[in-house]
N, C-alpha and C positions, 0 to 999 in steps of 0.2 A: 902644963900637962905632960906627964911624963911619955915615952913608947908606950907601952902597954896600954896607958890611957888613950890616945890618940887611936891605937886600934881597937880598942873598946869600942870607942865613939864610932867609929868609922862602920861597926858591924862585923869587926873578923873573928873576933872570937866565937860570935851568934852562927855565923855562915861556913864556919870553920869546925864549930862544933856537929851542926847540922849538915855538913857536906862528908864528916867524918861518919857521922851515922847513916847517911845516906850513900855512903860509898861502905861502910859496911858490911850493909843488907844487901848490897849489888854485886858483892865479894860473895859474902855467902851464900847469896841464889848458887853462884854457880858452883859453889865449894861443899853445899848442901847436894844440889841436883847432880855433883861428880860421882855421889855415893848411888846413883840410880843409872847412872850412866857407865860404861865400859872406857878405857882409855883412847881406844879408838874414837868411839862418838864424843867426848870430851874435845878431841881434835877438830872435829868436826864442826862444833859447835864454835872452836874459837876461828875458822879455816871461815863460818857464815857469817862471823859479828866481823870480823876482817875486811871483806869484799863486803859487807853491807853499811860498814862505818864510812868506806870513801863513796859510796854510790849517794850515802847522807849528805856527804860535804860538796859534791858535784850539785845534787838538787837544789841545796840550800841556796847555790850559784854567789856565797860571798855576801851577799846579804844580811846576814845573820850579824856578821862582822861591821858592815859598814853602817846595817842601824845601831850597833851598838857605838861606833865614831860619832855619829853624826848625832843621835839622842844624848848623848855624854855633853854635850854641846850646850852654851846658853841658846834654848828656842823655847816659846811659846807652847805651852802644854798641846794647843789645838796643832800645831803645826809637829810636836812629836808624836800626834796619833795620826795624824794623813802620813807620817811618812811609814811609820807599822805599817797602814793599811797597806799601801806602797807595793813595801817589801813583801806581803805577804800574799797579792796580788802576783807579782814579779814568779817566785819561787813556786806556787802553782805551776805556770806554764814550766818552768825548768826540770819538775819532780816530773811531770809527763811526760818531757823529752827524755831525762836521763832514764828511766824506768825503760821504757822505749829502747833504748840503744843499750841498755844492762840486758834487759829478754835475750835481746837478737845477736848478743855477745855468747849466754849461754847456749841460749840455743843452738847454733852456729859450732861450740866444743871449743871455743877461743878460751873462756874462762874456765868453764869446770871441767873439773879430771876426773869424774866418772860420773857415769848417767845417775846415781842415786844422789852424789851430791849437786849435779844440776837439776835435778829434783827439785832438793829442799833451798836452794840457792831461791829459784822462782818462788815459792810459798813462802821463805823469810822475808822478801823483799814486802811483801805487805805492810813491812813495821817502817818503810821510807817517808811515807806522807806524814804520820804522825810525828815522828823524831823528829822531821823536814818544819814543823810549826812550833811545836815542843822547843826546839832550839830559840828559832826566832821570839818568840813569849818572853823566855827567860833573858836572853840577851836587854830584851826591851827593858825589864825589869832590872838589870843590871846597872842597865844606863840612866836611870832614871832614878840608882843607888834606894832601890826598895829593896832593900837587904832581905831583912825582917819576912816580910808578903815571899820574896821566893826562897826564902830558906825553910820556911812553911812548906810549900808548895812542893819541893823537891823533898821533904821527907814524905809529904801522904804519897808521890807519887814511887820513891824508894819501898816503903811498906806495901802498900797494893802489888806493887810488882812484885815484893817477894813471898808472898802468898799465893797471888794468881800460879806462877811460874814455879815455883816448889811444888804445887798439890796439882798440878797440872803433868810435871817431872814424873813425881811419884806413882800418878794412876797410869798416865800410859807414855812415860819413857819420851826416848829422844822425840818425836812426834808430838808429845805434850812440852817439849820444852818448847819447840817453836810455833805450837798454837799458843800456849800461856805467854809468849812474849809479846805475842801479836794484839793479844785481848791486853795484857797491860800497857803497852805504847798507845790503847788508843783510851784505855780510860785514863791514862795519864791528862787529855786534855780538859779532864775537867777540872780538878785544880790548879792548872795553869791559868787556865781562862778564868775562873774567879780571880786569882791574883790578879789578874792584869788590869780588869774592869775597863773593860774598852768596848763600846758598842763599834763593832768595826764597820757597819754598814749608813753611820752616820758621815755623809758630805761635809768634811770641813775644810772652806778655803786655810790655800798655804800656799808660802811663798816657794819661788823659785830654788831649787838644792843643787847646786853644778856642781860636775866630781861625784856625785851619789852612786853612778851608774859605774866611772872609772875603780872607787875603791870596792866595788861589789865584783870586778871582772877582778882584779889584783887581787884578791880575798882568794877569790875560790881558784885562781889559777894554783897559787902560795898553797893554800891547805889540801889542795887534794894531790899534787905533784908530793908535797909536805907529808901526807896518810901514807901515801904510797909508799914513802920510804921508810917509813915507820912501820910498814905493817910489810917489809920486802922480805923478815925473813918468814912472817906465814905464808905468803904466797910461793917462793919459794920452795918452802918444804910439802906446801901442796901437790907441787907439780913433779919437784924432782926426788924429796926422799922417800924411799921402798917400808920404812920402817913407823908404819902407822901410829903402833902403840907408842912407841919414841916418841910421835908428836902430841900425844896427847901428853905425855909428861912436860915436855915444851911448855906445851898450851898452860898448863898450872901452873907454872915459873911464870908465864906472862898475864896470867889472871892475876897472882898474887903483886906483881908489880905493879899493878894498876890502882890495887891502895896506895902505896905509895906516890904516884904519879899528883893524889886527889892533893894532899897538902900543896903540891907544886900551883896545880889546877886554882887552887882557891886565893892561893896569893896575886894571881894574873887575874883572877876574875873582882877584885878587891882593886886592884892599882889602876886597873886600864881606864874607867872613867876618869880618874883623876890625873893622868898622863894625857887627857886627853881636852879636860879643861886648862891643863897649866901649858899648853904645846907651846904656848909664847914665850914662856919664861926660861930662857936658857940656862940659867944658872939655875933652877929651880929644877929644871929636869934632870942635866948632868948631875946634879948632886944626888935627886932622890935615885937617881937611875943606879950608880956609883953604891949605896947604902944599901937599896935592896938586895940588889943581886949579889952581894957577899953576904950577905944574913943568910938569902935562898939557897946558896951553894952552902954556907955550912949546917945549914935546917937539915937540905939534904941526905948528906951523910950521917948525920944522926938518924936519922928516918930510915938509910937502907940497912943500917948497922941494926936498929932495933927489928926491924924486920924479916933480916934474914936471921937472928936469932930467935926469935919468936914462932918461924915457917920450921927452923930446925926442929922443935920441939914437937911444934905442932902438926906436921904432914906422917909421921912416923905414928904417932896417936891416931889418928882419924883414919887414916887411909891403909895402914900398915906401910911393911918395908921396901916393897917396892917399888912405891911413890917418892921414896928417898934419889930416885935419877933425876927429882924436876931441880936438887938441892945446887948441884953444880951449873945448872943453867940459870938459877934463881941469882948465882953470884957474880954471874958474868953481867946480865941483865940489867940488876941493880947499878952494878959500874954506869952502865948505859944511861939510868933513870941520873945518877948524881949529874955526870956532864950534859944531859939536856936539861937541866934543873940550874944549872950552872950561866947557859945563855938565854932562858924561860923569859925571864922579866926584859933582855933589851927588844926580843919580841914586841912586849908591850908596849915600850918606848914608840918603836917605832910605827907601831898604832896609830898612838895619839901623835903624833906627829904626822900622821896621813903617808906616810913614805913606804907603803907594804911593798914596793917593789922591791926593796933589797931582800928583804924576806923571801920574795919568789926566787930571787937571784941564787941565793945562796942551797934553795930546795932546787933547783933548775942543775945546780953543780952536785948538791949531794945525794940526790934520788938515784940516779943511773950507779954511780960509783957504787951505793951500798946494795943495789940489786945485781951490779957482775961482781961485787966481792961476795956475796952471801951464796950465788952460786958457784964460784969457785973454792970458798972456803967449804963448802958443804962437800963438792967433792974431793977435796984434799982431807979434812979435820973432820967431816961429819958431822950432826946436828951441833955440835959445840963449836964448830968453829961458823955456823950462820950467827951465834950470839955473837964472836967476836966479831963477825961484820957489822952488826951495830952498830958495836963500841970506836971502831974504826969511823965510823958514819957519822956517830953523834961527836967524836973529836976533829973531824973533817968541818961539819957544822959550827962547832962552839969557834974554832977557829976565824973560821969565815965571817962570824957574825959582830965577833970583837971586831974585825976591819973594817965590815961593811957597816957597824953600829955608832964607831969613831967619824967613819966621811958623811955618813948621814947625819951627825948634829952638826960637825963643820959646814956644812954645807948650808941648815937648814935656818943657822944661827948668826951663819957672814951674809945670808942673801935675803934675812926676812922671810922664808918660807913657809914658816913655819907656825902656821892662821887657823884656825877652824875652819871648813869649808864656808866659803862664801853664802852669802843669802842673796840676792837681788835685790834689790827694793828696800832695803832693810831701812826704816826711818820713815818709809811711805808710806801710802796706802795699797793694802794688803791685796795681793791679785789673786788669780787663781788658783785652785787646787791643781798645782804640775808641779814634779821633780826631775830636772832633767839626770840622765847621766851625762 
């Protein structure tokens, strides 16, 4: 069976296709809704998906990620729905707490720069609990390689949302964009939850999971230190640039790169179960690891090259000429999308390998740097040079994670590390329903 075969079989083209359409409609919600919107509120709107995307990955607490390690895993069907229930159990308690300490951040004037958008900050945050389970479903279903059932699943919930959210936009403006998001995050859980077909409240013994709890604390340490510095120049320019409408022009250069982002998105969500059954086979990872990730850097560039010529065309049509200022920050950005698309996949690697610490490692050294470069390049170069803080950011990263990606199979591969996490008991009889961390 040739490449293309092999991803055939595997579901990338089915999940690829459907994530393209589903990423889309989720373009267009917001490239529709810009034409209801002023470029100011456009700002706005990416200033509240910004601060509400990392309050998602704090909630989640990591979870998301390590039932998707851990159900990637040969276990027992029974034992990969106690460990869902698990997690989903777990991230309850976390979405209360973080909710909790986000309120008393805004409220408090820590977070928001002005009383309207600490406002809408508190009323977006409603869309937390649903995204907060929303994720977990899908990951499950990931890991369980039901391609098929969530590629489904993520388009009815792509089209409901851009229906709700569009006719929502249109009647009553910025206020309808974040009650329409709110009403589609939570009808989203019904076609999750048919795909997943999981009565959650059934009692099923399961063995023992050790590690369950460590790769859920290394998860969410890594991705939300991780958001933060991905999303350093909105906040940034939340707080320190004077020039509102500028940032809604912004805002559309980093809406539009988030299509592009989806191709990256769908390769990592495709490889990591299986990186994560083969953890043993050292020659089998270095190799596939070494394959991907030069195919995904050169997908890459093809993807930002079609895109920003396609954004050229297209922003000047739609929106007129003054939307042509999002065009040079569209080009800087993109640079940004190729080199984090360049180290995407050892990410994953290091997944299935259970090793998410260097990952945190390397968010741990590159967060801070790209948040005091974004604010000094902002005040030296202006909204264009918080883009090249980025780019600066993402080649600080890609750097770091070739070394730290190289000591992490050396390591994992001279010492035998490198196991599925342990079951207890495995070969015995089956004990109770507990998963430790």
């Amino acid at each position: 069976m040739g490449i293309v075969g092999a991803l055939r079989a595997k579901g990338f083209f089915h999940l690829l296709s459907v994530n393209l359409l589903a990423q889309a409609l989720g373009l267009g919600t917001i490239l529709v809704v810009a034409k209801f919107l002023s470029p100011r509120e456009l700002g706005e709107v990416r200033i509240l998906q910004s601060y509400t995307a990392l309050i998602i990955a704090v909630a989640a607490f990591g979870y998301d990620t390590a039932i998707l390690k851990v159900c990637s895993e040969a276990r027992p069907p029974e034992e990969r729905l106690a460990i869902l229930r698990l997690g989903l159990g777990r991230v309850a308690l976390a979405t209360v707490i973080s909710l909790t300490v986000y309120a008393a951040l805004i409220l408090t004037g820590v977070l928001a720069s002005s009383v309207r958008l600490a406002h809408w900050m508190l009323v977006y945050a409603t869309v937390v609990p649903f995204a907060v389970v929303g994720s977990i479903l899908m990951v499950y279903l990931q890991a369980l390689k039901r391609i098929k059932p969530l590629a489904r699943a993520q388009a009815w919930v792509r089209v409901q949302s851009f229906l709700v959210v569009v006719a929502c936009t249109w009647l009553w403006g910025f206020r309808g964009f974040v009650f329409g998001t709110i009403a589609a995050s939570a009808a989203a859980m019904i076609p999750l939850s048919r795909a997943v077909q999981v009565r959650l409240f059934d009692r099923v013994p399961v063995h023992r999971v050790s590690g369950f709890g460590r790769l859920a604390l290394l998860s969410v340490l890594g991705t939300a230190v991780g958001l933060l510095g991905q999303s350093a120049d909105i906040f940034v320019l939340d707080h320190f640039a004077r020039d509102r409408q500028a940032i809604g022009y912004y805002a559309l250069a980093t809406i539009l790169v988030l299509g592009a982002m989806q191709v990256t998105a769908t390769v990592q969500s495709i490889a990591t179960p299986y990186f994560s059954e083969r953890a043993a086979d050292g020659r089998w990872v270095q190799r596939q690891l070494i394959r991907t990730q030069l195919r995904m850097t050169g997908l890459s560039i093809v993807v930002a090259a079609g895109l920003y010529a396609l954004a050229s065309m297209f922003i000047p049509l739609v929106y007129g000429q003054a939307y042509l200022a999002a065009l040079p920050y569209l080009a800087i950005l993109l640079l940004r999308y190729v080199l984090w698309s360049s180290y995407a996949v050892m990410g994953v690697a290091l997944l299935g390998l259970g090793r998410l610490e260097y990952n945190l490692a390397a968010a741990v050294i590159v967060t801070p740097v790209g948040l005091g470069l974004s604010y000094l390049f902002l005040r030296r170069f202006g909204i264009s040079g918080v883009a090249w803080a980025q780019v600066v950011g993402a080649t600080l990263d890609l750097v770091l994670l070739l070394l730290l990606t190289r000591l992490a199979l050396r390591r994992a591969f001279s010492s035998g590390i490198a196991q599925p996490l342990e079951v207890a008991g495995r070969g015995g009889a089956p004990g109770p329903a507990s998963i430790e961390g």
